[in-house]
C-alpha positions in Angstrom: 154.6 -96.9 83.8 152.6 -99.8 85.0 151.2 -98.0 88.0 149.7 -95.2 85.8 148.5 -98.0 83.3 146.8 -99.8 86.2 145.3 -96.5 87.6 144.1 -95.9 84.2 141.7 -99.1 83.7 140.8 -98.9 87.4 139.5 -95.5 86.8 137.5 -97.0 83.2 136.3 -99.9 85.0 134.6 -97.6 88.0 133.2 -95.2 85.4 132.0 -98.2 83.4 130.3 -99.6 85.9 128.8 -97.0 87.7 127.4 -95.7 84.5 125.8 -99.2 83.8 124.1 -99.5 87.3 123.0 -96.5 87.9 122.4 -94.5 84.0 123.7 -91.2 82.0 122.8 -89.4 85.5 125.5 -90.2 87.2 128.1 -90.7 84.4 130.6 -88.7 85.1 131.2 -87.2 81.8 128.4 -86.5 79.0 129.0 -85.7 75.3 127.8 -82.8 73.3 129.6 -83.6 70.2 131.7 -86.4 69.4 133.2 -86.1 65.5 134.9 -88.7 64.7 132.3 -91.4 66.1 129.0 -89.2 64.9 130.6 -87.7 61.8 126.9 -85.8 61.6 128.1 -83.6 64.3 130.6 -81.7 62.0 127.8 -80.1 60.2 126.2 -78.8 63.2 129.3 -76.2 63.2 130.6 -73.9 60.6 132.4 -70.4 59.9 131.4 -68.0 62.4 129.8 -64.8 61.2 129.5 -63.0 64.4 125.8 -62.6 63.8 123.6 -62.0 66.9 120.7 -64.5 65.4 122.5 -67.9 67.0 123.2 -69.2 63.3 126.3 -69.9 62.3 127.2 -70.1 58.5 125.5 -72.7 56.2 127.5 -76.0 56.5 127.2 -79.0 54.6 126.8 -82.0 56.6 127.5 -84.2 53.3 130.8 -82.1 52.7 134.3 -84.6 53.2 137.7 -83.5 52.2 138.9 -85.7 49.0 142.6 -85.3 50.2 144.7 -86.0 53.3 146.2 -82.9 53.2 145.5 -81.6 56.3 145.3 -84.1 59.2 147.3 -84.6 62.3 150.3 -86.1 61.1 150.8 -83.3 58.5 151.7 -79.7 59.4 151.9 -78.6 56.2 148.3 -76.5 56.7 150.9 -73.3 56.3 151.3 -73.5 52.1 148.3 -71.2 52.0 148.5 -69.8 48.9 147.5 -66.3 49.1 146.6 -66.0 45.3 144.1 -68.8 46.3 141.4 -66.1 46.6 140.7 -64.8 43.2 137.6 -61.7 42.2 134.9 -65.0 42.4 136.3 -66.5 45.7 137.6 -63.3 48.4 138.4 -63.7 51.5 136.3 -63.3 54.6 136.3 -60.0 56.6 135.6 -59.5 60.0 136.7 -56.5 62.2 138.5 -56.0 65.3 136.6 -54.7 68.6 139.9 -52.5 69.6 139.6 -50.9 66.7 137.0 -51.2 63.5 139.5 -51.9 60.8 139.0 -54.8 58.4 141.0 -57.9 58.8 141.4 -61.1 56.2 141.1 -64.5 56.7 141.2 -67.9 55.0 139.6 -70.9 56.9 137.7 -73.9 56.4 135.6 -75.9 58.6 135.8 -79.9 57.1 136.9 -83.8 58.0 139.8 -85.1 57.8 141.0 -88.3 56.9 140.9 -89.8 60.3 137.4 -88.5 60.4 137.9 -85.7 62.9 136.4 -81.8 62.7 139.4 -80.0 61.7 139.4 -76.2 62.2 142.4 -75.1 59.7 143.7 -71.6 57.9 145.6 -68.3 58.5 145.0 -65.4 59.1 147.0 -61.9 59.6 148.1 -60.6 62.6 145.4 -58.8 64.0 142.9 -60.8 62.4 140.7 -63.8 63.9 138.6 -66.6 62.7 136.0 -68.7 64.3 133.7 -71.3 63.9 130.3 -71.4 66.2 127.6 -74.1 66.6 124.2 -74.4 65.4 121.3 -72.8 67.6 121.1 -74.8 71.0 117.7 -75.3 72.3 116.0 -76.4 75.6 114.4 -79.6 75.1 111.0 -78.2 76.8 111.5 -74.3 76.1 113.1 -73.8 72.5 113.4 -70.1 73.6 115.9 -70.5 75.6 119.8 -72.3 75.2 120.9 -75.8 76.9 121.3 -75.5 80.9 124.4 -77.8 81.9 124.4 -76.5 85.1 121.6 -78.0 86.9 122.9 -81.1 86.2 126.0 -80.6 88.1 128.3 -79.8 85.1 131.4 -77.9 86.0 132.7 -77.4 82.9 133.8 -78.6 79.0 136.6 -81.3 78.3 137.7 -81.3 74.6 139.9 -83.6 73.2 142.1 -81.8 70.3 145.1 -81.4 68.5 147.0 -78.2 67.4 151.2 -77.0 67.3 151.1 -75.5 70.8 148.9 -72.2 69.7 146.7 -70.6 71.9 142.8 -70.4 70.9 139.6 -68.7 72.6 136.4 -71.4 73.9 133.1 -69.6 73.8 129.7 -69.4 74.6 126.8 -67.3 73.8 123.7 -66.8 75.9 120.7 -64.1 75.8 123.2 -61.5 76.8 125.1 -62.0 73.1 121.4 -61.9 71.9 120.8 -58.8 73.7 124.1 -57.0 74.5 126.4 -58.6 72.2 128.4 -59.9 74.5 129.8 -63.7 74.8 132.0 -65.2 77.6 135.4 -65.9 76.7 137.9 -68.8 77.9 141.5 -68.7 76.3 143.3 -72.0 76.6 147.2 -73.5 75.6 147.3 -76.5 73.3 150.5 -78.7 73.2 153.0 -79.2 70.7 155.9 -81.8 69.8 159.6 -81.7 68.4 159.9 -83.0 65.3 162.3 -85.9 65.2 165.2 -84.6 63.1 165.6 -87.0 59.9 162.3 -88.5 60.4 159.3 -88.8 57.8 157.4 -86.9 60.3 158.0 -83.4 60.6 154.6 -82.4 62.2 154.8 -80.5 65.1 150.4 -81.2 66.3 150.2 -83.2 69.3 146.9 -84.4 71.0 146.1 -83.4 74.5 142.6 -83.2 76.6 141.8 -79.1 77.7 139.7 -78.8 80.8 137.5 -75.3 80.8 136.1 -74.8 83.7 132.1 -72.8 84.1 133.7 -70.4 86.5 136.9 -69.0 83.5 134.7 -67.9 81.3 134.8 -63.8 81.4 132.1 -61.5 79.5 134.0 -60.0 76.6 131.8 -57.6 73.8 131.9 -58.9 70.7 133.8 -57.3 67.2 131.6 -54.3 66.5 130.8 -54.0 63.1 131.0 -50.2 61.0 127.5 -50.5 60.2 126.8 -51.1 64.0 123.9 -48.6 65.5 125.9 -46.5 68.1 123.2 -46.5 70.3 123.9 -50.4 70.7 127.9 -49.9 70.4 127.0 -47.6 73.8 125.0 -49.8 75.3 127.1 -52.5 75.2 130.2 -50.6 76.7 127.8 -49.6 79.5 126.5 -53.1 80.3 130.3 -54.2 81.1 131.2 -50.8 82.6 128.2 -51.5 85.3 128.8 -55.2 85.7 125.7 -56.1 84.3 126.6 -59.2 82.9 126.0 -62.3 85.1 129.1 -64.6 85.7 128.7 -67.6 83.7 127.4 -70.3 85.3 126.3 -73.3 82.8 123.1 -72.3 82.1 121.2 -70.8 78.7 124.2 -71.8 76.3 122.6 -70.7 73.4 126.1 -71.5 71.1 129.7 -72.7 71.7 132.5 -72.4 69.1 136.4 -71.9 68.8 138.0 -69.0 67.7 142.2 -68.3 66.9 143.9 -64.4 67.3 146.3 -63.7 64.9 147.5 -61.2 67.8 147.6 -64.0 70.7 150.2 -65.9 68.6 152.8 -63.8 67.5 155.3 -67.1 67.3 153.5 -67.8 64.2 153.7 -64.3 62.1 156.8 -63.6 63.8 158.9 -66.3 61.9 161.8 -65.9 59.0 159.4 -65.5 56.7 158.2 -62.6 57.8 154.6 -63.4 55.8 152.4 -61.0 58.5 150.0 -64.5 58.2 149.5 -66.3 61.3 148.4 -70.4 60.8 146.4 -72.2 62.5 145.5 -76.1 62.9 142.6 -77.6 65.2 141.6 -80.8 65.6 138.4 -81.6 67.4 137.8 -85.1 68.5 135.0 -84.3 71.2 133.5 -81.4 73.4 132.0 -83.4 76.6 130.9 -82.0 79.9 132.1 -82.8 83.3 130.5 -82.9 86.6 131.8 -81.0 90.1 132.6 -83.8 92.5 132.8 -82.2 96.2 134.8 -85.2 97.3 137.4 -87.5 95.1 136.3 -90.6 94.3 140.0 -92.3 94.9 143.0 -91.6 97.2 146.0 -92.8 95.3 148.9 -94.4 97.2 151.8 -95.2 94.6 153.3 -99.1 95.7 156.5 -98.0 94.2 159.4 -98.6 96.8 160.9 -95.2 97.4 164.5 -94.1 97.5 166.6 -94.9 101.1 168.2 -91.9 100.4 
């Protein structure tokens, strides 16, 4: 309504401003990535391959899809074919930290036609897929990962667009390096109703996920067969005992996204029957947001309220 429209460029206008007079150390918000307005960003991310060396794998910046098939109008991400994958092209494998069984997936990592990162395949049930940023380095000690925390960041705000599945944020410090084990934070993405007889029958919707420092929990990565057992123990120990340090902003060494076949069983569950579970993520930005101890407006609506 108007009041929400007028709160709206009363809330720009303040951030505006107090970004102009007084620099990016007060802003409110800062950017990490921003895809569609620094398309280079894209090809600092690509496929996750769950390696403990901070790379993810080989991405190519120059890379943009020569179709429109998959963008957010379009939800037609779930014609997989799975005779894509022929003897010269398999699928990926990655394993399952319950249990060490092998699990297929079919993802890509790309643009789409509005210029967006789009995170986009299937995988089956108990399978996952990620995709994980370069390396992250301290400006004055490479060593060591970004700290958002001592600038009085609070937390991530993404801007994306999925069909109401649920995905995993994470981030790895030294103790992925070390331990192999990241800090997790699951979050809910929204979701429309088609309009019956309309041309579109996509179901992705945009919304903003807030991901607060402080939701982030210590989970131990997929263990791989090959995997010393020495290191598979040590690992187990280091969350039996606690050892992990809450995460607090500091030493993000990389970020990513990753979907769980087994967190959305509405997907596989369908008439179809498949045992495939889709996925569709669109990434517009990752930014970080500051604490504020005190709000910066009171809001008192000037709508007249009922006599009643």
């Amino acid at each position: 309504g108007v009041d929400g429209e007028g709160l709206r460029n009363l809330l720009h206008a303040y951030l505006n401003v107090r970004h102009a007079d007084y620099g990016t150390s007060q802003a409110a918000k800062r950017v990490l990535f921003k895809f569609r307005k620094r398309p280079a960003d894209i090809g600092l991310f690509g496929i996750d391959d769950g390696s403990v060396d901070g790379k993810a794998n080989d991405f190519d910046s120059n890379y943009k899809a020569d179709d429109d098939y998959y963008d957010e109008y379009d939800d037609n991400y779930g014609t997989y074919d799975d005779d894509d994958y022929g003897p010269d092209n398999p699928p990926s494998s990655s394993y399952s930290a319950a249990a060490v069984v092998p699990t297929l997936s079919q993802c890509e990592w790309k643009t789409n036609k509005f210029g967006h990162g789009l995170f986009v395949g299937k995988v089956d049930r108990y399978g996952e897929a990620a995709i994980a940023s370069a390396r992250l380095r301290k400006r004055n000690d490479p060593e060591q990962g970004i700290d958002l925390r001592s600038g009085g960041f609070a937390g991530l705000v993404c801007r994306v667009c999925s069909d109401g599945a649920t995905y995993e944020a994470f981030v790895r410090t030294e103790s992925y390096e070390r331990l192999g084990v990241e800090y997790v934070c699951e979050f809910k993405t929204s979701s429309k109703i088609p309009v019956e007889g309309g041309e579109n029958t996509s179901r992705t919707k945009w919304s903003t996920v807030r991901l607060e420092f402080s939701d982030f929990r210590p989970r131990m990565r997929p263990l791989a067969r090959e995997e010393d057992e020495d290191a598979q123990r040590e690992m187990r120990r280091a969350l039996g005992r606690s050892d992990i340090p809450a995460f607090a902003g500091r030493d993000i060494r990389q970020l990513g996204f990753r979907y769980r076949g087994k967190n959305n069983p509405f997907s596989w569950s369908g008439a179809s029957n498949s045992g495939w579970s889709n996925f569709y993520l669109a990434l517009d930005y990752i930014k970080v947001y500051r604490s504020q101890p005190e709000p910066e407006f009171v809001y008192l609506s000037d709508a007249r309220t009922s006599g009643r």
